[in-house]
C-alpha positions as CSV (number, residue, x, y, z in Angstrom):
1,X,21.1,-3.0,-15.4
2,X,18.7,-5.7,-14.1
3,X,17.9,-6.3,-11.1
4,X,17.3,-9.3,-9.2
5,X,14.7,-10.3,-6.6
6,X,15.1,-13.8,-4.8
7,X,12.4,-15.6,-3.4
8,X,13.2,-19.1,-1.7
9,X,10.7,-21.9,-1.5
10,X,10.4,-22.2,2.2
11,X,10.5,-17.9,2.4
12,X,13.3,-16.6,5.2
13,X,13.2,-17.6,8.8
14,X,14.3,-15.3,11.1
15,X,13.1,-13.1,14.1
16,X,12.3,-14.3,17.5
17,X,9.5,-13.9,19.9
18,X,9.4,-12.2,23.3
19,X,6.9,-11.2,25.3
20,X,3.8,-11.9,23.2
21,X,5.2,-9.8,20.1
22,X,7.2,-10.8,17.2
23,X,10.5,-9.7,16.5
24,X,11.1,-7.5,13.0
25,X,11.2,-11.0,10.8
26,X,14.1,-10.5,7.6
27,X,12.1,-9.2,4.5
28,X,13.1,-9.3,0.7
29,X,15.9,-7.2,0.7
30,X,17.2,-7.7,-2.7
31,X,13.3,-6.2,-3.9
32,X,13.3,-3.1,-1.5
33,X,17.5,-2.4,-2.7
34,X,15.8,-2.1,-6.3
35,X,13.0,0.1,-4.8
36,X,15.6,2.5,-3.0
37,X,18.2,2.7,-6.1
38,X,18.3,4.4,-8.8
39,X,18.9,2.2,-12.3
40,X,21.3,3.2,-14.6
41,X,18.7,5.0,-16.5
42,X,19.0,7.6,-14.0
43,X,17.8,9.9,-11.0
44,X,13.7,10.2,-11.5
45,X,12.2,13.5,-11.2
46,X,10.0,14.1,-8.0
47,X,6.9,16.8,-8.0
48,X,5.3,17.7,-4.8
49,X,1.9,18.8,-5.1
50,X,-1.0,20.0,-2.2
51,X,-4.6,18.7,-2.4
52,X,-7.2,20.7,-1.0
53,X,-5.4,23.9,-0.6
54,X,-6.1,26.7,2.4
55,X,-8.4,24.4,3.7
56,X,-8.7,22.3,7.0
57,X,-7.8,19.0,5.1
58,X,-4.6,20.4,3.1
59,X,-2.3,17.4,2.6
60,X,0.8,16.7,0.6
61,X,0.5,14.4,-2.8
62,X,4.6,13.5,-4.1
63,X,5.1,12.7,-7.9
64,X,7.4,9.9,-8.7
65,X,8.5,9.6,-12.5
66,X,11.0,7.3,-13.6
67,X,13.4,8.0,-16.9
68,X,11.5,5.3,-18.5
69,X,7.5,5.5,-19.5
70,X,5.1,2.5,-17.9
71,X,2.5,2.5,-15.9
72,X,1.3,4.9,-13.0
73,X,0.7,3.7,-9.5
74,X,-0.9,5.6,-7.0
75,X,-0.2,4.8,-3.0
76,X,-2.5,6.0,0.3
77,X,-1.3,6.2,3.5
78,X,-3.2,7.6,6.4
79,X,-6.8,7.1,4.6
80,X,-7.4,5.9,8.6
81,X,-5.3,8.1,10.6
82,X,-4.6,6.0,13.6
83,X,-2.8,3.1,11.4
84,X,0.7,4.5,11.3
85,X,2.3,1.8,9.4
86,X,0.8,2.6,6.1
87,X,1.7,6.4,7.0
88,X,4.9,5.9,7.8
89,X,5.7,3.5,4.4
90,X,3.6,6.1,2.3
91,X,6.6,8.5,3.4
92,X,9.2,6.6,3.2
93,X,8.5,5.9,-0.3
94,X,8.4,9.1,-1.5
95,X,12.2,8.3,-1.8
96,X,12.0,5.5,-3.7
97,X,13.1,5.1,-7.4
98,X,10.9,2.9,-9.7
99,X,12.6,2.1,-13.0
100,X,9.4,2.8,-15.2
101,X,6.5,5.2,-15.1
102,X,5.4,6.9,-12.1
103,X,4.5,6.7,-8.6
104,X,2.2,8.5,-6.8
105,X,1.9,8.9,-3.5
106,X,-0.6,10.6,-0.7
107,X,1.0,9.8,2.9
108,X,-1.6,11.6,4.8
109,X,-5.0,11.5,3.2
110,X,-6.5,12.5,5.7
111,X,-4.7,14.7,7.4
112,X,-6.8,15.7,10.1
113,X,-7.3,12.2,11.2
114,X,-3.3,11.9,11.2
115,X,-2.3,14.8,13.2
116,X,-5.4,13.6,15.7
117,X,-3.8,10.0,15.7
118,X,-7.2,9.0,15.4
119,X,-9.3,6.6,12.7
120,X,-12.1,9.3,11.4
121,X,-11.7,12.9,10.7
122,X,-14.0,15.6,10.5
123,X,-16.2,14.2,8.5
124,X,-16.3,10.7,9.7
125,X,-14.9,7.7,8.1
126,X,-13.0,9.0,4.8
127,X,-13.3,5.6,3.5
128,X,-16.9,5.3,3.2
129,X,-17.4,8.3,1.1
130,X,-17.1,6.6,-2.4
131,X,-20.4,5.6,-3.3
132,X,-21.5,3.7,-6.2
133,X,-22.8,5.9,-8.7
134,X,-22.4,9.4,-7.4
135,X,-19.7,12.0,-6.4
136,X,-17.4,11.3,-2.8
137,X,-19.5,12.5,-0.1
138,X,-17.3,14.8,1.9
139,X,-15.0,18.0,0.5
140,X,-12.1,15.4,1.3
141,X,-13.4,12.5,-0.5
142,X,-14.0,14.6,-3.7
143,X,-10.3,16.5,-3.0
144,X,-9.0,12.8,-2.9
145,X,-11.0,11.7,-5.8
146,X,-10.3,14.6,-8.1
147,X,-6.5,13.9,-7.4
148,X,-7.2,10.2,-8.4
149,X,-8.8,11.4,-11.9
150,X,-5.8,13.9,-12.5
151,X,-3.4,11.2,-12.0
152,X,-5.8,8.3,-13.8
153,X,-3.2,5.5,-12.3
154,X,-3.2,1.6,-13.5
155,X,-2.4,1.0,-10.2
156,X,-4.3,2.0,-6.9
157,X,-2.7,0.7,-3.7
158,X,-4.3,1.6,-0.4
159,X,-2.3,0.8,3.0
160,X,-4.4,-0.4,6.3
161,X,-3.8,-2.0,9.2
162,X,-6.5,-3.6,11.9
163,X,-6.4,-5.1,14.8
164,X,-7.3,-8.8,14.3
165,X,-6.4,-11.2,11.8
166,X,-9.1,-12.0,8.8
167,X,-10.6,-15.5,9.5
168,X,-9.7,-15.8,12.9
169,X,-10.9,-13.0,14.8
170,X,-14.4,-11.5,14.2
171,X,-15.0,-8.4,12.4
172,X,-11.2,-7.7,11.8
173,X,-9.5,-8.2,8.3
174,X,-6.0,-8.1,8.9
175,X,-3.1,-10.2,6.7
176,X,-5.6,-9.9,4.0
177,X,-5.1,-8.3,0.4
178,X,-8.7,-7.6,-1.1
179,X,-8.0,-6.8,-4.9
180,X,-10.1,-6.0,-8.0
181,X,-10.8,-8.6,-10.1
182,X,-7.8,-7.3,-12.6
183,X,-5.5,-7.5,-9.9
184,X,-2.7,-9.8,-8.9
185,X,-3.8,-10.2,-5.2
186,X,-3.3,-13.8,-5.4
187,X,0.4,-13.2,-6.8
188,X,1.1,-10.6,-3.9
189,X,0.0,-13.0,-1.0
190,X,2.0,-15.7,-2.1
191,X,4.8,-13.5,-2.2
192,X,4.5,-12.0,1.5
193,X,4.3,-15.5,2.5
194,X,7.5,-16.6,0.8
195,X,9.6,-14.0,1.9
196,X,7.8,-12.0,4.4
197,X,6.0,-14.3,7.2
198,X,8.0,-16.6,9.1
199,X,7.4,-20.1,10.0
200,X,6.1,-19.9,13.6
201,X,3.4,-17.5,12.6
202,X,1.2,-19.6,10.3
203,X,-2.2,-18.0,11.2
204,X,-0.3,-14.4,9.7
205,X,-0.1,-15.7,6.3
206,X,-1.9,-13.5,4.3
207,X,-4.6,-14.4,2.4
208,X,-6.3,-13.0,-0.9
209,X,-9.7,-11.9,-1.7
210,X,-11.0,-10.4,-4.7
211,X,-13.6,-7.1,-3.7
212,X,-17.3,-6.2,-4.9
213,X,-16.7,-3.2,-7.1
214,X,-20.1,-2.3,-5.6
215,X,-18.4,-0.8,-2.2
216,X,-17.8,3.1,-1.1
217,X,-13.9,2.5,-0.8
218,X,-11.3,4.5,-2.6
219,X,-10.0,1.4,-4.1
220,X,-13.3,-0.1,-5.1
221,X,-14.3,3.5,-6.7
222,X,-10.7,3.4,-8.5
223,X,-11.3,-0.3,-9.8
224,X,-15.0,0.2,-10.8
225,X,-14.7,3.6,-12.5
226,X,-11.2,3.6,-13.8
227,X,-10.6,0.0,-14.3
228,X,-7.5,0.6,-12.6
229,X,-6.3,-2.8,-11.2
230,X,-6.9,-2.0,-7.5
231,X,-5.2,-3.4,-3.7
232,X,-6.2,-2.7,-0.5
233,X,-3.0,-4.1,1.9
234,X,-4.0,-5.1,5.6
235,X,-1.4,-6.6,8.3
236,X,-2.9,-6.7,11.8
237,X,-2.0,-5.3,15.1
238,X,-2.5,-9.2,16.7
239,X,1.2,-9.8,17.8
240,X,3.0,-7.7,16.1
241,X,5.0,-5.0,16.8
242,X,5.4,-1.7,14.6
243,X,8.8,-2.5,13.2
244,X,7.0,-5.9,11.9
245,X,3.9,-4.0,10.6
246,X,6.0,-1.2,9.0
247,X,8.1,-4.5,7.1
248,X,5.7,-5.9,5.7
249,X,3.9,-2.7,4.6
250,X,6.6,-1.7,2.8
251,X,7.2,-5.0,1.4
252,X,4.1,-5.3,-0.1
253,X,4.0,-1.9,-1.7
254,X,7.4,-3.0,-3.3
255,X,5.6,-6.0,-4.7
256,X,3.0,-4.6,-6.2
257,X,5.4,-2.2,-7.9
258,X,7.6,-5.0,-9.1
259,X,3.9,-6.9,-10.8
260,X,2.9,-3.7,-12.3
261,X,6.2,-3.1,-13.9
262,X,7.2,0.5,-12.0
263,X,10.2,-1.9,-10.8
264,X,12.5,-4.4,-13.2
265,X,12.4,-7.3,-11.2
266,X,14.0,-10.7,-12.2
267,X,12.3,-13.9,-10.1
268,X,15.2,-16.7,-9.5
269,X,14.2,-19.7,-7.2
């Protein structure tokens, strides 16, 4: 069985705004039904593993594989524990069924920093503890890291959100996709835009930009030492409301599965 995903040239326009916050705008919903379902290949087979056993930062890591081999891809929620929308997609999709290869999926990295509802955990800022050219810094940031080798993914996807939008506001770097140079960032913001950003929201279209492998974040360390063709997803707290956020989180991670192959996708305009 194929399935199908539609994009339209002008993207859909729906959602309202009241009060200063937008509405939950209409998302792809032809991509995320192929997500949910099964193919007719069958039911995948799901693992659940813990990382970091016994100790303080103990956290949950769920195994995806599909009937079919292809590539693995490996999602992070909660790498920042106060940014709930990533957290909340990263366990959502724990449910999902790709059609090929495997999926990955840590909701709450770091765990600490999640229960807390706060950015940093014990040890500080668990993404700036991937240096170039030595081991993670912290117990967590090796736990993490030696979960990333086990699983050696083609595909590392980490899930964000700040507060301002990238460009417009100083210091913030939201509605951006920053990608390793193997990536398809470009391919992905394009595609949000279509079908995930309305109209009346032109300064949330998202924008592209391709990392320095040279940086201490998970997904830089997964694209420089792994090659693995690596995303980290921003939207922004500017205007929206969680509903929003947690839409077009979950519509990029379905995205990224469909252009790494983990979902049969068909593109009719």
């Amino acid at each position: 069985m194929r399935r199908r995903m539609f994009l339209t040239a002008g993207g859909v326009l729906a959602g309202t705004v009241t009060a200063g916050v937008v509405s939950r705008p209409s998302a792809n919903e032809h991509l995320l039904g192929a997500a949910r379902e099964p193919n007719s290949a069958g039911e995948p087979q799901r693992v659940t593993e813990t990382i970091l056993p016994g100790t303080a930062h103990e956290t949950q890591l769920y195994e995806v594989d599909a009937p079919q081999t292809g590539p693995t891809a490996m999602v992070f929620g909660g790498v920042h524990g106060d940014e709930r929308s990533g957290i909340d997609v990263a366990h959502e999709i724990t449910d999902w069924s790709p059609d090929a290869g495997t999926l990955v999926v840590v909701p709450e990295t770091d765990r600490v920093a999640v229960d807390n509802d706060e950015r940093e955990g014990i040890d500080g800022d668990l993404n700036r503890q991937f240096p170039t050219d030595s081991e993670p810094v912290s117990e967590l940031a090796r736990g993490i890291w030696n979960a990333v080798e086990a699983h050696d993914p083609d595909v590392v996807l980490d899930l964000h959100r700040s507060l301002g939008i990238y460009g417009l506001h100083r210091e913030y770097v939201g509605q951006a996709i920053f990608h390793s140079p193997n990536a398809h960032g470009g391919a992905l913001a394009d595609a949000l835009n279509d079908d995930g950003v309305p109209w009346y929201l032109p300064l949330h279209r998202f924008t592209a930009r391709e990392t320095s492998l040279s940086g201490s974040l998970l997904f830089q360390k997964a694209a420089r030492e792994l090659e693995t063709s690596a995303y980290l997803f921003e939207t922004t707290e500017f205007l929206l409301d969680r509903e929003t956020k947690v839409d077009l989180t979950r519509l990029a991670t379905a995205h990224v599965l469909a252009l790494h192959g983990l979902l049969e996708v068909e593109v009719v305009r």
